[in-house]
C-alpha positions as CSV (number, residue, x, y, z in Angstrom):
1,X,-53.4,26.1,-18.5
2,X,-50.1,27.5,-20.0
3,X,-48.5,27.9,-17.3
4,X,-49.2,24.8,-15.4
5,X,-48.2,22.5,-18.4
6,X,-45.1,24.7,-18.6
7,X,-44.2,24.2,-14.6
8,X,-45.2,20.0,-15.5
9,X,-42.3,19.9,-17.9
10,X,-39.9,21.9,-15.7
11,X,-40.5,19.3,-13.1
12,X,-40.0,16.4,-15.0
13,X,-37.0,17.9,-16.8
14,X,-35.0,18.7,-13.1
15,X,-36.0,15.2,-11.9
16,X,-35.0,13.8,-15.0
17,X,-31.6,15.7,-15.1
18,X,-31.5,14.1,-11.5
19,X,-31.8,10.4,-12.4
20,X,-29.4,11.1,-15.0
21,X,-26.8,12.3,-13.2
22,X,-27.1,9.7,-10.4
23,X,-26.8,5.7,-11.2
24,X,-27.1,2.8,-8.6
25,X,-24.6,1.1,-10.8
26,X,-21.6,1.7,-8.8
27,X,-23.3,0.6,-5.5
28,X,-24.5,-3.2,-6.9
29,X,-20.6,-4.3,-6.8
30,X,-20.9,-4.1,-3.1
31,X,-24.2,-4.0,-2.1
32,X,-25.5,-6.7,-4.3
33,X,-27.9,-6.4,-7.8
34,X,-31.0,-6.0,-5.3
35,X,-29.3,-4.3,-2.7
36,X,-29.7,-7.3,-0.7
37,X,-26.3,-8.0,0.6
38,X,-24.3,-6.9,3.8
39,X,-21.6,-4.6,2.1
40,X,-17.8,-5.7,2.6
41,X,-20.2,-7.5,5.1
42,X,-20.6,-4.9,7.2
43,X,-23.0,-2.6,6.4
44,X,-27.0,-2.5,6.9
45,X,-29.0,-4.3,4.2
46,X,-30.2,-0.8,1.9
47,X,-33.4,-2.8,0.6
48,X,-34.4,-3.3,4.0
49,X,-34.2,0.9,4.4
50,X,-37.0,3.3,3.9
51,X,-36.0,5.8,1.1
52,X,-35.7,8.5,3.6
53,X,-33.3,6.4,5.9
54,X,-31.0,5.8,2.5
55,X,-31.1,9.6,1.8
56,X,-30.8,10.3,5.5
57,X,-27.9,8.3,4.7
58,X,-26.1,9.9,2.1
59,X,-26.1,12.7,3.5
60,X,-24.4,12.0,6.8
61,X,-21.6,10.1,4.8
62,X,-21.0,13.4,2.5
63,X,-20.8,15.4,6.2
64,X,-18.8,12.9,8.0
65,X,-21.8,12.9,10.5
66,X,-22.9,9.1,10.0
67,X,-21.6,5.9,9.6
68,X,-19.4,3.1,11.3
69,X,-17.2,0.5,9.7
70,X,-18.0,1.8,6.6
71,X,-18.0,5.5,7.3
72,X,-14.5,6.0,5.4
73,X,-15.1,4.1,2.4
74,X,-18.9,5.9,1.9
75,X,-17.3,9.0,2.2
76,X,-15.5,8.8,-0.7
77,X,-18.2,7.2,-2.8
78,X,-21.1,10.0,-2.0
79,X,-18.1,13.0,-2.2
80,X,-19.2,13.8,-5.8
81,X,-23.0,13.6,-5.0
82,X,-25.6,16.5,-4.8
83,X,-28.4,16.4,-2.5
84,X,-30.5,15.8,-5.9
85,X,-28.1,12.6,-6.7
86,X,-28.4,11.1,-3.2
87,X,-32.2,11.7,-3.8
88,X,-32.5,10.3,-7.3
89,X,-30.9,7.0,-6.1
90,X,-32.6,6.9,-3.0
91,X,-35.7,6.7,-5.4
92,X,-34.0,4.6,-7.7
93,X,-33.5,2.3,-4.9
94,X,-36.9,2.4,-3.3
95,X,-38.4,2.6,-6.6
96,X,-37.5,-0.9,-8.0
97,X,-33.2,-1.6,-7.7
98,X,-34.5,-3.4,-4.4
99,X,-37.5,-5.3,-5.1
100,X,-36.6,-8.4,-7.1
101,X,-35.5,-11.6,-4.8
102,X,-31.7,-12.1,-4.1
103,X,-29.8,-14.1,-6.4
104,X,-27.5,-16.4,-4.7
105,X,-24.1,-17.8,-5.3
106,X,-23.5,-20.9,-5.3
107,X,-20.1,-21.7,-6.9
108,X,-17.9,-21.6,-3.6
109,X,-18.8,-21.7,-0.2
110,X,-17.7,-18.3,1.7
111,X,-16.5,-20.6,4.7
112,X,-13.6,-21.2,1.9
113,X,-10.8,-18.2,2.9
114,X,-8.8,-19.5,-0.4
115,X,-9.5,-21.3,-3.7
116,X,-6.9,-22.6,-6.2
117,X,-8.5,-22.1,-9.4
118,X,-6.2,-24.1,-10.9
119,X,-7.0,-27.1,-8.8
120,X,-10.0,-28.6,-11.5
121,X,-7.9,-27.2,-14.6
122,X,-4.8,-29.4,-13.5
123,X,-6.6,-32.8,-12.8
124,X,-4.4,-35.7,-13.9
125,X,-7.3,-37.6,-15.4
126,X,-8.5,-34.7,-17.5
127,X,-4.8,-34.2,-18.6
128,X,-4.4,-37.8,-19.4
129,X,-7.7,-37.9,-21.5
130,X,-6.0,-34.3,-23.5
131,X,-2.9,-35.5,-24.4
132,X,-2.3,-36.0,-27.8
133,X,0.6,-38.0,-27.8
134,X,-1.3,-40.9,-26.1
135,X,-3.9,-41.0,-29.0
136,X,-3.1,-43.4,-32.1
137,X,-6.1,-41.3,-33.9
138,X,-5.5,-37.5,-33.8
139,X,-8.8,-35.5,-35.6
140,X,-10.2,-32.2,-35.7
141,X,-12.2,-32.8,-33.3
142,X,-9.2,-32.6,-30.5
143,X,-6.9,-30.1,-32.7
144,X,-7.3,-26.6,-31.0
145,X,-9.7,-24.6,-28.8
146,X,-13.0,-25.1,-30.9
147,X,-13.3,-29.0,-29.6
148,X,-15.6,-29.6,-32.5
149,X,-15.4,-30.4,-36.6
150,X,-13.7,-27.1,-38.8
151,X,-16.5,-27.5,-41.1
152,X,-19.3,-26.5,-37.8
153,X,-20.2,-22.4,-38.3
154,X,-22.1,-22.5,-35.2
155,X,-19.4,-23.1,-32.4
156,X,-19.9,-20.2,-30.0
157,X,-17.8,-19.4,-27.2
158,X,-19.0,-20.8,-23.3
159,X,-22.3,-19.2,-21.7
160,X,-21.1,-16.7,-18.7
161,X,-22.4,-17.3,-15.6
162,X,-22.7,-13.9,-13.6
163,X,-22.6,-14.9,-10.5
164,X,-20.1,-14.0,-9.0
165,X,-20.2,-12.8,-5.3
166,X,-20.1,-9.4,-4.2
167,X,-17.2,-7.3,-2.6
168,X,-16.7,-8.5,0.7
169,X,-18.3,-11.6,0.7
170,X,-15.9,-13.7,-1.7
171,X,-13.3,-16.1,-0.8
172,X,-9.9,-15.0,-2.1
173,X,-8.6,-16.9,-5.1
174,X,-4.7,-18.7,-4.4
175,X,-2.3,-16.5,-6.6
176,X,-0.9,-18.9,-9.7
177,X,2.7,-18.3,-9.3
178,X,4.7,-16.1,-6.6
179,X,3.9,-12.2,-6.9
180,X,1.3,-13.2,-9.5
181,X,-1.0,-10.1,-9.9
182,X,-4.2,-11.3,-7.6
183,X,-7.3,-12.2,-9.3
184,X,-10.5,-10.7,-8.6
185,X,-12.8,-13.2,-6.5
186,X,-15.9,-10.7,-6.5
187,X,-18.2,-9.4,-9.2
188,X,-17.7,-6.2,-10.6
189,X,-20.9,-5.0,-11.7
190,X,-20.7,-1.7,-11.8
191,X,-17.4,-1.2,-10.9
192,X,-16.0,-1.1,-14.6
193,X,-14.9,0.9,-16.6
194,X,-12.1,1.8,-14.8
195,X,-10.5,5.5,-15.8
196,X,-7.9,7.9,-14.3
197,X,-11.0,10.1,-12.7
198,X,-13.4,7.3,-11.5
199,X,-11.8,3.9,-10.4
200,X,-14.2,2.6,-7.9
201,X,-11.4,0.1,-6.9
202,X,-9.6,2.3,-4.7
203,X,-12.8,2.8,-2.0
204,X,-11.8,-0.7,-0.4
205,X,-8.2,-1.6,-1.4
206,X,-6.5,1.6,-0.6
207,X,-3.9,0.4,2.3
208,X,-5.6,2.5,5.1
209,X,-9.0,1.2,4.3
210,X,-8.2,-2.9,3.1
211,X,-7.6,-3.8,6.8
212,X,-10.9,-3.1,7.9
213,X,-13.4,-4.1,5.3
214,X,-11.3,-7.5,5.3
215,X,-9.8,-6.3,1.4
216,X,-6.3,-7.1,-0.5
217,X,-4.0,-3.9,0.2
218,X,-2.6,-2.0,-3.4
219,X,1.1,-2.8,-2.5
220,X,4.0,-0.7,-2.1
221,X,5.0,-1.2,-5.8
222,X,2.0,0.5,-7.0
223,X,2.7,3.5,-5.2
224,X,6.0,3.6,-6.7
225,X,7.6,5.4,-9.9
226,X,10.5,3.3,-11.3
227,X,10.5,5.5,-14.8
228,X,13.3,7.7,-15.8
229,X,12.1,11.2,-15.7
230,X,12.1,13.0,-18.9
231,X,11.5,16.6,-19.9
232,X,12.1,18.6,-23.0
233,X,14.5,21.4,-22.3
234,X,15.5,23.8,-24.8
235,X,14.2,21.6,-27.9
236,X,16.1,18.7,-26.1
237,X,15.4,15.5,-24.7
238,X,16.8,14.9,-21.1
239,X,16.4,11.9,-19.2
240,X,17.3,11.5,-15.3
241,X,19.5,14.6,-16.2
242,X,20.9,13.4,-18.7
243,X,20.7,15.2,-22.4
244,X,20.0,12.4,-25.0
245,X,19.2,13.9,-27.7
246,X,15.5,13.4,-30.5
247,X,18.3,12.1,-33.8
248,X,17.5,10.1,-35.8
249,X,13.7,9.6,-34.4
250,X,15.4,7.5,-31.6
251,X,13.0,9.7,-29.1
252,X,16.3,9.6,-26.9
253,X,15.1,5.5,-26.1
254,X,19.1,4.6,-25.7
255,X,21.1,2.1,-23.7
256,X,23.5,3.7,-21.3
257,X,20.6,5.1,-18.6
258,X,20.4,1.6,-17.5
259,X,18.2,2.8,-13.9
260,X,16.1,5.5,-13.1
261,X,16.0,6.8,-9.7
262,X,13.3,5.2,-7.5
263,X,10.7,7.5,-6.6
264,X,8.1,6.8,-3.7
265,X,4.9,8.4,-3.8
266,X,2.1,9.2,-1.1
267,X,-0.2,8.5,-4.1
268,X,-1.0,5.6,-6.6
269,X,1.2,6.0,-9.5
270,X,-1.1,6.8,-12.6
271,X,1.1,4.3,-14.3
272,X,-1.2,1.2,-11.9
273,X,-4.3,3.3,-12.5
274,X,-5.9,0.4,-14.8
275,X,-6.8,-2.6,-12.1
276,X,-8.2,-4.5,-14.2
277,X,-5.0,-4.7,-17.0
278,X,-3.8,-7.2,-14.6
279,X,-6.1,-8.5,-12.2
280,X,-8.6,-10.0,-14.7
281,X,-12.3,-10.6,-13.2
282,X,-13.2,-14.6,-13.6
283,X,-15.7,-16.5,-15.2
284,X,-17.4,-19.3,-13.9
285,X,-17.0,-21.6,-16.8
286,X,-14.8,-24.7,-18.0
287,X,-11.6,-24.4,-19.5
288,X,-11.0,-25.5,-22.7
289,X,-7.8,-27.0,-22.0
290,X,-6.2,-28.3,-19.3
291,X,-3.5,-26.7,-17.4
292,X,0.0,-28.6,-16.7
293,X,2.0,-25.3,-14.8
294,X,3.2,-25.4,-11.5
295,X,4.6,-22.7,-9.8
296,X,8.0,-22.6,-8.0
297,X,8.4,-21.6,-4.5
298,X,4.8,-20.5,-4.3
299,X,4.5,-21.0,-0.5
300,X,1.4,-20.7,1.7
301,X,2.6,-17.2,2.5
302,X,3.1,-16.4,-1.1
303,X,-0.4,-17.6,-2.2
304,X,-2.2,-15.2,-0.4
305,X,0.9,-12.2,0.0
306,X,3.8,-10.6,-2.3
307,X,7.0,-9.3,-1.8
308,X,7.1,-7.6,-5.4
309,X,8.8,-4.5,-3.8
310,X,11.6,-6.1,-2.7
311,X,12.1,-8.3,-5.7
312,X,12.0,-5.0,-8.0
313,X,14.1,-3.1,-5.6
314,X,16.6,-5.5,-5.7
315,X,19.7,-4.2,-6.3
316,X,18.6,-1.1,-6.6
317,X,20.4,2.3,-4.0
């Protein structure tokens, strides 16, 4: 009896190790909360998959034996995984992940290639009825972001609506000024946080994969080091070659190495690691002002495109 209780918890302390070392939390981003959706719209439906199919899977992505459209971008995802992981979320999947209706989205219609954000935000009415200076009564009703009396404890900040589409199936939002950092369109469930080791943005928007799963390419500046090189040589500070010296706590952060020499990379510089410093998920909500910018020179090419690289180049031999 012993022995039998003893082998009961070995097994239900490998499959636990299992499920904890495998998470479907990476694969909602794309495939959808209930793995209902046609990733990067593409791939098969996973709900609609036996477990052993989704194992089956796995597997063949890991050997390079399985897959179409998708076969590059899976690859990378499932290079990590054990044949324990790929079975643990096979189970997690077939277990309950898929069961629960789709949600759908319903804020923009997927028909729409771009969306200006901004368009609601800079309605002449709305900025009519928010300016100040056409009010002979100014209170604290109108003063600030709260929209309400100083004296109310209970303002809370806008309800979130998650509902944002998945990866793939999201129009692309119009950029707010020319080589404004893209915003993200799609949800990101399970796609942050993003670190050095595991940034789940790079299965789609890596340049040879964007083009075919329909993604934004990580441009030529990102794969580009424009910072001085600095090394500490013989208790010395040299930058680009250059000794300048630790006085004076200055750290050698001194004015005549105006450029650093421009170096291309076959890899994203770890300096762009963080996607989501710049390109912010949105929010489905109402602002709480209205917005009166408008962008120079911000073309129809430039709403959708960049030419960063050139403009930081500029100059530069």
């Amino acid at each position: 009896m012993t022995k039998v209780i003893k082998v009961m918890a070995l097994g239900s302390l490998l499959a636990a190790s299992a499920l904890y070392g495998a998470s479907t939390a990476a694969c909602k981003g794309c495939h959808g909360q209930h793995f209902e959706k046609h990733a990067m719209g593409k791939s098969k439906i996973v709900k609609d998959m036996s477990k052993a199919e989704i194992e089956a899977a796995l597997k063949g992505y890991k050997a390079g034996t399985y897959g179409g459209a998708m076969k590059g971008l899976m690859k990378g995802q499932v290079a990590s995984m054990s044949d324990a992981d790929m079975q643990a979320i096979a189970g997690m999947i077939k277990g309950g992940a898929a069961k629960a209706p789709a949600k759908q989205a319903t804020e923009e219609s997927a028909a729409v290639k771009v969306i200006d954000i901004n368009a609601k935000v800079a309605d002449a009415s709305r900025l009519s009825k928010e300016d100040l200076g056409n009010k002979k009564v100014v209170d604290e009703t109108v003063l600030g972001l709260r929209k309400t009396s100083l004296f109310d404890e209970k303002v809370a900040p806008q309800e979130v609506k998650d509902d944002r589409p998945a990866p793939g199936s999201a129009p692309k939002f119009e950029r707010a000024y020319v080589n404004a950092p893209p915003m993200i369109p799609h949800s990101v469930e399970g796609l942050l946080p993003i670190t050095q080791k595991n940034n789940q943005c790079l299965g789609c928007h890596m340049p040879e994969v964007a083009k075919g799963v329909g993604a934004t390419a990580i441009p030529a500046s990102h794969f580009t080091n424009y910072r001085p090189t600095t090394v500490l040589k013989g208790g010395e500070l040299v930058k680009e070659g250059k000794k300048v010296g630790i006085q004076k706590g200055d750290m050698g952060n001194v004015g005549d190495i105006t450029l650093a020499k421009v170096k291309k990379l076959n890899h994203l510089y770890q300096g762009r690691f963080n996607c989501s410093q710049c390109h912010a998920p949105q929010a489905n909500i109402k602002t709480a002002v209205g917005n009166t910018f408008k962008s120079d020179g911000l073309t129809e090419e430039f709403k959708t495109h960049s030419n960063l690289i050139n403009m930081m180049n500029d100059g530069v031999k």
